[in-house]
C-alpha positions in Angstrom: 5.9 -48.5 -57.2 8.7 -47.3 -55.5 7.9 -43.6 -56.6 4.2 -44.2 -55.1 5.3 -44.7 -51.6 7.6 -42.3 -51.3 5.0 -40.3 -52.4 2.4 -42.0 -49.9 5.4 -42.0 -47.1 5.5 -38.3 -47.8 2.1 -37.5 -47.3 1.7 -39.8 -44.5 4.4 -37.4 -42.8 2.9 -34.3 -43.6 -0.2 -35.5 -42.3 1.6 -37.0 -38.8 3.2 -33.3 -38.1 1.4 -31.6 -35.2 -0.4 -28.6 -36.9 -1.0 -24.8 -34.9 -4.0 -24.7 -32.9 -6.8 -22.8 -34.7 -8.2 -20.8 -31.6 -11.5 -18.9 -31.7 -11.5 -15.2 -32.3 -13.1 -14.2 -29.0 -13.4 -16.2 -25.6 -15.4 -15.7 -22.6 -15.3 -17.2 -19.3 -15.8 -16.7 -15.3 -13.0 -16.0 -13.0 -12.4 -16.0 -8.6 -9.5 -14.0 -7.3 -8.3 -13.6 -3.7 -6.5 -10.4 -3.2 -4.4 -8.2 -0.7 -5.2 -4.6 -0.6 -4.5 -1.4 1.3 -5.1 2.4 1.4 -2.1 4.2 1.1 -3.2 7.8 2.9 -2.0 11.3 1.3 -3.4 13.7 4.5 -2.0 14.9 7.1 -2.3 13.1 10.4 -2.9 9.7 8.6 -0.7 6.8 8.3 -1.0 3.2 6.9 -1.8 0.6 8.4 -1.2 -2.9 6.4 -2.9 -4.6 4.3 -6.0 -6.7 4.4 -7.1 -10.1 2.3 -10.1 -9.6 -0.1 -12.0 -11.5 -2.6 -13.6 -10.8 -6.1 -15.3 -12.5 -9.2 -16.7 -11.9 -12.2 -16.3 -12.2 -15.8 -13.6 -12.1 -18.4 -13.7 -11.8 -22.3 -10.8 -11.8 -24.8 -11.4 -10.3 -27.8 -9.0 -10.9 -30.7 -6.6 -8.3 -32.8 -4.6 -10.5 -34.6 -3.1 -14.0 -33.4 -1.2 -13.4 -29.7 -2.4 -10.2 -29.3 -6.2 -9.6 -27.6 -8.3 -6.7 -26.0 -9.4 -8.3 -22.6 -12.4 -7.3 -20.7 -14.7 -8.0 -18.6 -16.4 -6.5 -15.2 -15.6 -8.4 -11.5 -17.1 -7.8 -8.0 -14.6 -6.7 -5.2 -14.5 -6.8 -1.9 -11.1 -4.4 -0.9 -10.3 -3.0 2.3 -7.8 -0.6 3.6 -6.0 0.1 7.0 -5.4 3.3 8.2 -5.2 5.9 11.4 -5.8 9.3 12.2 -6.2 11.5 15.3 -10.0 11.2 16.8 -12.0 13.7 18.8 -16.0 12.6 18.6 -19.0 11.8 21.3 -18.7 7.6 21.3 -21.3 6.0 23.9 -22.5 9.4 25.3 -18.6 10.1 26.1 -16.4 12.7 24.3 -13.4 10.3 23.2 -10.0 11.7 22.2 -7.4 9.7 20.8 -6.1 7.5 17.8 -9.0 5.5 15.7 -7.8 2.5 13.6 -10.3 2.6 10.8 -10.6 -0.6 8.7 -12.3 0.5 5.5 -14.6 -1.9 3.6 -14.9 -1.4 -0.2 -17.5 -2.9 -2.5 -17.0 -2.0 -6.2 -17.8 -3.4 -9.8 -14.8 -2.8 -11.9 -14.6 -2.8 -15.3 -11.3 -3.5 -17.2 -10.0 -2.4 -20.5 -6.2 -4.3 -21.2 -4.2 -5.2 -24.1 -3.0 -8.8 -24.1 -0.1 -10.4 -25.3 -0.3 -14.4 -25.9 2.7 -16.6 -26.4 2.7 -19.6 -29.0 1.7 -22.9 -27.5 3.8 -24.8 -25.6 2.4 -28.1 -25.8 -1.3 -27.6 -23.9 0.0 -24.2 -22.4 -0.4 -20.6 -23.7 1.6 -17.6 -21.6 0.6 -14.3 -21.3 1.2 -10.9 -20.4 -1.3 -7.8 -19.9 -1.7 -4.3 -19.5 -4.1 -1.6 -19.6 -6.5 0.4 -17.4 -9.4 -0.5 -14.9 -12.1 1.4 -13.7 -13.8 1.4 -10.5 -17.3 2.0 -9.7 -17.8 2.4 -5.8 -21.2 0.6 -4.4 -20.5 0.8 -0.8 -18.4 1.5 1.8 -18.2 0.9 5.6 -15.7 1.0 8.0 -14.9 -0.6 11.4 -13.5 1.9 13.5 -11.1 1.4 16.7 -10.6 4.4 18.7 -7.6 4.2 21.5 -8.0 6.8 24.1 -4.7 8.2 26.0 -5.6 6.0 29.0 -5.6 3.1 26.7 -9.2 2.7 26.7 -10.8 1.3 23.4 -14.0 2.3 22.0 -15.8 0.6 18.8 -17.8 1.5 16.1 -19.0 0.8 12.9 -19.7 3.3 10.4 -20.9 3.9 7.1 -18.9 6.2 5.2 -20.0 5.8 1.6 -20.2 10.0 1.4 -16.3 10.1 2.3 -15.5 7.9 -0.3 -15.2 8.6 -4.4 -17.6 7.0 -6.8 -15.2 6.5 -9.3 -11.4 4.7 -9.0 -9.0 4.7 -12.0 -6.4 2.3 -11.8 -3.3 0.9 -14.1 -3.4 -2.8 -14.1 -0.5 -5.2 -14.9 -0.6 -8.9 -14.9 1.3 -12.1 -16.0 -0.4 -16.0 -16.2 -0.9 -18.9 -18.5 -3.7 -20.6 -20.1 -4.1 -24.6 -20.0 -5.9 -25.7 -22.8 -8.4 -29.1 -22.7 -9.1 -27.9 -26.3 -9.2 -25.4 -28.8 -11.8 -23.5 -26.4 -12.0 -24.7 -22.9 -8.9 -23.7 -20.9 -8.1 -23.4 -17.5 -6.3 -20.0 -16.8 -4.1 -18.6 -13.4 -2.3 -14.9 -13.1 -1.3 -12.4 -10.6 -2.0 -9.0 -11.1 -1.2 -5.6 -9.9 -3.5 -2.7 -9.7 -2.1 0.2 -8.7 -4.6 3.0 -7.7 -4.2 6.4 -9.6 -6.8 8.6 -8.1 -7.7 9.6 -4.5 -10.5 7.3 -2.9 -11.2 9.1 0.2 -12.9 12.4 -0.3 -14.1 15.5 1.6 -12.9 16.7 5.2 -12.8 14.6 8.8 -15.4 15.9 10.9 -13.6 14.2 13.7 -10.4 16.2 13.6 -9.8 19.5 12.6 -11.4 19.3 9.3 -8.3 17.6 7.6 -8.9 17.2 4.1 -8.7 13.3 3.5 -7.0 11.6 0.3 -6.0 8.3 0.0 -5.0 5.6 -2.8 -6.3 1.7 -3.0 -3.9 -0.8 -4.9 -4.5 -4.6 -4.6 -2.6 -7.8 -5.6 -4.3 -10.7 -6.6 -4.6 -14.3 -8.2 -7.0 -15.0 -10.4 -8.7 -18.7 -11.2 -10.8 -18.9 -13.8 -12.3 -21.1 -16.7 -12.4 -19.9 -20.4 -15.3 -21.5 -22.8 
């Protein structure tokens, strides 16, 4: 008797210890992330201006390569903006206007990201993580509010669309930290910040407005991501 509940003690132990989540092998879910971005300008006569808040969502994917390590995917809709300035010569309400134009640039892209993923262990309900890989950028549309600041101060407005001075495609390196909350062995809530920092030129082609400058510029963002994994 004493033999059988050790035994039965034994197994009753076994049983008791907390065992390693069994997660699924891919996960999918939807995501919102409020982001600051800028233009940094590579052209002479333009300089940056700040940054501007933005917005984006979309959907994100994880794809399994062995257990804490993942391909993460996906595809989000941005709204990114950039600040810059550069001289201005052009006919604005019938007048010829010289002077500085602040241009606020409006993006709209679909972005598509390719990342490797590193997952911790859990930690009770939680899951940490790290990222890093490559995003790419496909351009839909593009406006921009323009400011022009003559040399008597006066201020002229305009908005333009500049979609044919801007590249169709961006390339960008992405980095990101966050952490998963897990209801169970599916459903989590997740939260990161990421970087992207642009690698190729989004301006394109030369300002008609002054001296045919050939314009070049870079778009990085910051931003926080929300989202829900299923």
């Amino acid at each position: 008797m004493k033999k059988i509940c050790i035994v039965a003690l034994f197994i009753l132990f076994i049983i008791a210890q907390p065992g390693k989540a069994q997660y699924k092998p891919f996960i999918f879910g939807i995501r919102v992330s409020p982001n600051l971005s800028w233009v940094i300008p590579d052209a002479k006569y333009y300089a940056y201006e700040g940054v501007k808040p933005g917005f984006s969502f979309g959907f994100i994917s994880d794809f399994a390569l062995a257990d804490n390590y993942f391909i993460s995917t996906g595809f989000s809709y941005s709204y990114l903006y950039g600040k810059i300035s550069f001289p201005f010569e052009d006919t604005m309400e019938e007048v010829l206007v010289t002077g500085t134009c602040r241009r606020q640039i409006n993006f709209r892209n679909l972005e598509v990201p390719l990342m490797f993923k590193m997952k911790t262990n859990e930690f009770g309900q939680f899951r940490f993580f790290a990222q890093i890989g490559f995003g790419t950028s496909f351009r839909l549309s593009a406006k921009a509010n323009d400011e022009v600041t003559t040399e008597d101060q006066e201020v002229f407005k305009q908005r333009v669309d500049i979609t044919r001075e801007t590249t169709l495609l961006k390339e960008s390196l992405l980095v990101g930290i966050g952490a998963e909350y897990y209801f169970d062995e599916s459903t989590a809530l997740v939260a990161g910040i990421n970087y992207s920092n642009g690698l190729t030129n989004v301006l394109k082609g030369r300002n008609s407005k002054y001296n045919e400058v050939e314009q070049k510029g870079v778009n990085h963002y910051f931003d926080l991501t929300i989202g829900v994994l299923f």
